[in-house]
C-alpha positions as CSV (number, residue, x, y, z in Angstrom):
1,X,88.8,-18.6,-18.1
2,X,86.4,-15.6,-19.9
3,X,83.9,-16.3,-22.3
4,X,84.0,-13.6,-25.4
5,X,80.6,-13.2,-27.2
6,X,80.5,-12.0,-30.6
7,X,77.4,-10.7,-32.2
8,X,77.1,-12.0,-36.0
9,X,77.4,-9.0,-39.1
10,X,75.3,-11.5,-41.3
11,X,71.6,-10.1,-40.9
12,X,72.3,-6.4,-40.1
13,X,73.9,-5.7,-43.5
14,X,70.9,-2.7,-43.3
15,X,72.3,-1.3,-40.4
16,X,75.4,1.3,-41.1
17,X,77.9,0.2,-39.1
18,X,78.0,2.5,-36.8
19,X,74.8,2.2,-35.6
20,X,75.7,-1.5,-35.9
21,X,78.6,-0.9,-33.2
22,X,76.3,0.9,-31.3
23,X,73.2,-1.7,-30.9
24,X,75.8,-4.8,-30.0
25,X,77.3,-2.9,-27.3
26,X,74.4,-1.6,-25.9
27,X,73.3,-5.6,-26.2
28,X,76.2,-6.9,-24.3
29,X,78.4,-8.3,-26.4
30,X,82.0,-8.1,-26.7
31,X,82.5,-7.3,-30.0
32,X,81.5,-8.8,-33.5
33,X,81.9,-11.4,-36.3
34,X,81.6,-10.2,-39.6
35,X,82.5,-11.3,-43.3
36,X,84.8,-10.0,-45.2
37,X,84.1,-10.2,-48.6
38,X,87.3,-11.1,-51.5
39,X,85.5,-7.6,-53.1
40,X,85.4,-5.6,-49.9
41,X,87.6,-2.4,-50.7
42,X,90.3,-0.7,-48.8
43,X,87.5,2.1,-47.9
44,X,84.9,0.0,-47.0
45,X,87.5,-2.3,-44.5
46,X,89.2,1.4,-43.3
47,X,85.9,2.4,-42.5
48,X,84.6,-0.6,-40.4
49,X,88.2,-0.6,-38.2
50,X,88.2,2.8,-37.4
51,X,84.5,3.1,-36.3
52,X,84.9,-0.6,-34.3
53,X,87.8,1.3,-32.4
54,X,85.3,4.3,-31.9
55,X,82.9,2.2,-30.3
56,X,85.7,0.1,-28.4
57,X,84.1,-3.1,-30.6
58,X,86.0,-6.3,-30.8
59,X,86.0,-8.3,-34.3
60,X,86.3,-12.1,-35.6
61,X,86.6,-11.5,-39.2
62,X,85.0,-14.6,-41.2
63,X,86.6,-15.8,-45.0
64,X,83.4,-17.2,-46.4
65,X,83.4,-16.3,-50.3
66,X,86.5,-17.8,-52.3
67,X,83.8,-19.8,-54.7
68,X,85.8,-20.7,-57.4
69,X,85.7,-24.2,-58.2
70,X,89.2,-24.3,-60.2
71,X,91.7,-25.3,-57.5
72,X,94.8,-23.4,-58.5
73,X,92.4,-20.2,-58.7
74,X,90.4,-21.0,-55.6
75,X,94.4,-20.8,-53.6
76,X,95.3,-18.3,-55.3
77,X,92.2,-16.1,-54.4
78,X,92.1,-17.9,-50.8
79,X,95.7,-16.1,-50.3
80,X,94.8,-13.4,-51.8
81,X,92.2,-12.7,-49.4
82,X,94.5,-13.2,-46.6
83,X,96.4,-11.1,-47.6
84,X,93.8,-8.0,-48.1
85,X,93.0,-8.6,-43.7
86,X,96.4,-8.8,-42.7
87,X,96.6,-5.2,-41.9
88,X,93.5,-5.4,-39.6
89,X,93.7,-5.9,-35.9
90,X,91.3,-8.6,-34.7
91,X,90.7,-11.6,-32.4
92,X,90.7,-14.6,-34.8
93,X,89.9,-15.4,-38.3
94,X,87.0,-17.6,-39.0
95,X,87.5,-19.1,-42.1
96,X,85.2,-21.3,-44.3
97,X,87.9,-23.0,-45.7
98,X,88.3,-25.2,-49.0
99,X,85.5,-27.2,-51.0
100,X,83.9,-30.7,-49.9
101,X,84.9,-32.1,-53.5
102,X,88.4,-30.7,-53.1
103,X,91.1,-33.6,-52.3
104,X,92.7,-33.8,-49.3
105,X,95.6,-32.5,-50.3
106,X,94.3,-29.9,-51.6
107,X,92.5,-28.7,-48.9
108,X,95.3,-29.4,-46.6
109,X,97.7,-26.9,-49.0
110,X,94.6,-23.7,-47.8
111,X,95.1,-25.5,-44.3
112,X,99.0,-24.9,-44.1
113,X,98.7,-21.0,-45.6
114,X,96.5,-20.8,-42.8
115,X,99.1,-22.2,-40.0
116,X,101.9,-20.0,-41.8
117,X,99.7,-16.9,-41.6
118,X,99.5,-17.6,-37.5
119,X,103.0,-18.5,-37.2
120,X,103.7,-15.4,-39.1
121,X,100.9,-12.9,-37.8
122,X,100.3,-14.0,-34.6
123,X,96.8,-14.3,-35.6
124,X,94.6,-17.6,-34.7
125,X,92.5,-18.6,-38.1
126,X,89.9,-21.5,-36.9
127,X,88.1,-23.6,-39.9
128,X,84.5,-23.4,-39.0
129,X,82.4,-26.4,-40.0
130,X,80.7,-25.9,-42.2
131,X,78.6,-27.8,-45.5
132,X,80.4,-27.5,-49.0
133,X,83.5,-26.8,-46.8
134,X,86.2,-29.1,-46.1
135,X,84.6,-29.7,-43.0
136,X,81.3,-30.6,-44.1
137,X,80.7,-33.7,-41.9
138,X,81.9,-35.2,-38.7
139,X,83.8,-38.2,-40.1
140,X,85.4,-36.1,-42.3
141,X,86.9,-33.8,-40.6
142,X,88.3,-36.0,-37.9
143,X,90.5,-37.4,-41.0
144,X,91.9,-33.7,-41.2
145,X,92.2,-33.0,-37.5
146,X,94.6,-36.3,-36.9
147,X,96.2,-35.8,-40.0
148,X,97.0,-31.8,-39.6
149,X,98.9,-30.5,-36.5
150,X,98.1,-27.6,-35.3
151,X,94.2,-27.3,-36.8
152,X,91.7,-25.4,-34.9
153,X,88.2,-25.3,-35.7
154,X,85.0,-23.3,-35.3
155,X,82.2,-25.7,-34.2
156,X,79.0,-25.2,-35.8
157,X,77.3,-28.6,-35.1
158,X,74.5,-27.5,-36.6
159,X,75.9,-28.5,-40.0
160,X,76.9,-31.5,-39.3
161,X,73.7,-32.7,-37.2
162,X,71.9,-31.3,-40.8
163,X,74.0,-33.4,-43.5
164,X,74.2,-36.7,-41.0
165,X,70.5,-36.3,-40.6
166,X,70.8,-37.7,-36.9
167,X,72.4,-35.8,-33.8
168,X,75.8,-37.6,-34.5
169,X,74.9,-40.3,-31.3
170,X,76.7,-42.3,-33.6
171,X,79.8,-40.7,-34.1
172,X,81.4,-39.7,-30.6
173,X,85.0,-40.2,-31.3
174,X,84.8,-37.5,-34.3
175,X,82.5,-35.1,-31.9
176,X,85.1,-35.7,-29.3
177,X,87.9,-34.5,-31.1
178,X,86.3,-31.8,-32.8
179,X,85.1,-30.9,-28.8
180,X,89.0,-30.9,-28.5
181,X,90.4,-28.3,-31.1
182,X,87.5,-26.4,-30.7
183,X,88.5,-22.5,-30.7
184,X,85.5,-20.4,-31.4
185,X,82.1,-21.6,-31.3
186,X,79.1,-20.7,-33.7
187,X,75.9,-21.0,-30.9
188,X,73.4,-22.1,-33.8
189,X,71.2,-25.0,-32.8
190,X,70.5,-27.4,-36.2
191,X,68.0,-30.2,-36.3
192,X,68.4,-33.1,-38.8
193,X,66.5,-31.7,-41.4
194,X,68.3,-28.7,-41.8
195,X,70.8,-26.1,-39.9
196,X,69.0,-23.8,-38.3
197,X,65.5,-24.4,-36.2
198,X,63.0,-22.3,-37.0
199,X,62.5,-20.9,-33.0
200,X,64.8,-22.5,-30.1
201,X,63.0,-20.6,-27.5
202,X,60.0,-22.7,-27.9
203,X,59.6,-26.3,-26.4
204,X,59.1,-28.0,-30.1
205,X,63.1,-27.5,-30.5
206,X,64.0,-28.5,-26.8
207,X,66.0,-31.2,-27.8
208,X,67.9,-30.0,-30.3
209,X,69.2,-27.1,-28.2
210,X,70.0,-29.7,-25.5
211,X,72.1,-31.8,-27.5
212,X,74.0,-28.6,-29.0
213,X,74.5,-27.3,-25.1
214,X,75.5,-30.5,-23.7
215,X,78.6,-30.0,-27.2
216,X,79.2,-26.5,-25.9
217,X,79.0,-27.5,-22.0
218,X,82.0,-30.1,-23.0
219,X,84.4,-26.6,-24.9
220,X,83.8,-25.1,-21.9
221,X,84.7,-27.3,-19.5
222,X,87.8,-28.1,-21.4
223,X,88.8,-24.5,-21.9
224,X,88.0,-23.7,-17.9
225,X,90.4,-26.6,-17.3
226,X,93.0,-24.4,-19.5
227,X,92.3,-21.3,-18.3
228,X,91.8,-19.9,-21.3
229,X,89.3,-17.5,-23.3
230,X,86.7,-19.0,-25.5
231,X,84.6,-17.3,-28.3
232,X,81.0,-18.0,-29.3
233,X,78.7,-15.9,-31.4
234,X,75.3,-16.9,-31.5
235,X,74.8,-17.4,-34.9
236,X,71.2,-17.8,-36.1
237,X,70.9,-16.6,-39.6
238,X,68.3,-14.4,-41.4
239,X,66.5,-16.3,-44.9
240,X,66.9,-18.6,-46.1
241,X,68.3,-19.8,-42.4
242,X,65.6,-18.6,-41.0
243,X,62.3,-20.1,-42.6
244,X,59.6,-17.8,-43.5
245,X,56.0,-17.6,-43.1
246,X,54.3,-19.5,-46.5
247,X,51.8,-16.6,-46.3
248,X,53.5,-13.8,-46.2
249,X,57.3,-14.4,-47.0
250,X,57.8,-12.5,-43.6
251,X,60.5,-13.9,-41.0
252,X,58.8,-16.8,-39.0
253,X,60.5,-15.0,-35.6
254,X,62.9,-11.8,-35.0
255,X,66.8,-12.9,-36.0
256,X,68.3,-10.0,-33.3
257,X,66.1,-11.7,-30.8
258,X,66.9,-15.0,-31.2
259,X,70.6,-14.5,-30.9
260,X,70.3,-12.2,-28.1
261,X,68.1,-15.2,-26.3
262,X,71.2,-17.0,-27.0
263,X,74.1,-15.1,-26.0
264,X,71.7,-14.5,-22.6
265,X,70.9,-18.0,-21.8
266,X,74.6,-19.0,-22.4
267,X,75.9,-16.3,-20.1
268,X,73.8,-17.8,-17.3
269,X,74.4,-20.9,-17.9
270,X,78.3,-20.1,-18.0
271,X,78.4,-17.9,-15.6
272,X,80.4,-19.4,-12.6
273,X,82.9,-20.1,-15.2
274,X,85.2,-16.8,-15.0
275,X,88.6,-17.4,-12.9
């Protein structure tokens, strides 16, 4: 197996994107994930393509911003958007997909667009899990993933751990199966009071990071059994992720950092893994 690591748009917004391209390879990553917005424009999406093939820069484009509460509106938009990346080469598509208050059903229809776009494409889309999604809780989703053939997701435990307020000890035959059609993971570490702790370099957060490694050590091992490549992209998040100081309103630690911290200690930790 290889393990890809994807360096996160979300933060860097400031940075042009080429100098963007330019500071993640010279980081060591493979290649970035970055949202695409239902807005983004024909120039704007020309312009990031041909300066990621410049720089020789992979990309997981994310679906995060189809809002509307209506559900006929929300598809059509949903589609829509699909449509608008279809012409752009990438890994996978990591999608924030549907509403929590959405029925089943109709989060299932977004689900099946999805699996037709792959079938049709050739292009993996993973559902990331993710709060005010679908997804939104452990129990949950395991409804969807043994109801839905073919459904992939993006782990980000960090969600989950945040809206079951516990580390989901309670709940291993939904983590199990989500460990199971895992795809692409989202290297945040969550505590149960919210989704992102403030610092997981320091020993305060040592357990949290140990119960999201000992998750990750479990994709891993599965996908080493399958031979097969694995995405992560450390994901820690700028405000209001990332808590700031009372005082000052200035970041409590440096986002870049963190998320470099984390592709590094995951590359050592994984690093007997490549066949």
């Amino acid at each position: 197996m290889s393990i890809q690591y994807y360096c996160p748009r979300w933060g860097s917004e400031s940075l042009s994107w080429g100098t963007f391209f330019e500071n993640v390879m010279a980081a060591g990553y493979d290649g970035v994930e970055c949202g695409i917005a239902v807005t983004a424009s024909e120039k704007e999406l020309e312009e990031i393509w041909n300066l990621s093939a410049k720089h020789n820069v992979k990309i997981i484009i994310q679906h995060y911003d189809t809002y509307v509460a209506e559900f006929s509106k929300h598809f059509d938009q949903y589609c829509a958007w699909l449509e608008k990346v279809k012409p752009y080469p990438c890994v996978k598509i990591n999608s924030q997909t549907g509403k929590d208050f959405f029925s089943f059903e109709q989060n299932q229809a977004l689900i099946e667009e999805t699996l037709r776009f792959t079938e049709n494409e050739g292009v993996p889309v993973v559902h990331e899990t993710h709060r005010n999604k679908f997804s939104f809780a452990a129990h949950i989703t395991k409804t969807y993933l043994e109801k839905i053939p073919g459904l992939k997701i993006t782990l980000d435990a960090s969600h989950w751990v945040c809206v079951a307020e516990s580390f989901l000890e309670d709940q291993p035959q939904a983590v199990n199966l989500a460990i199971e059609k895992t795809e692409h993971i989202h290297a945040r570490v969550g505590y149960i009071e919210g989704p992102q702790v403030p610092d997981p370099r320091i020993n305060e957060w040592e357990h949290a990071l140990n119960m999201h490694l000992n998750w990750w050590d479990k994709v891993v091992e599965r996908k080493k059994k399958e031979n097969a490549i694995l995405t992560i992209a450390p994901e820690f998040g700028p405000f209001p992720y990332m808590v700031p100081l009372p005082s000052t309103g200035q970041p409590i630690t440096n986002q870049w950092e963190v998320n470099l911290f984390m592709m590094n200690l995951l590359k050592k930790r994984y690093s007997n893994t490549s066949l």
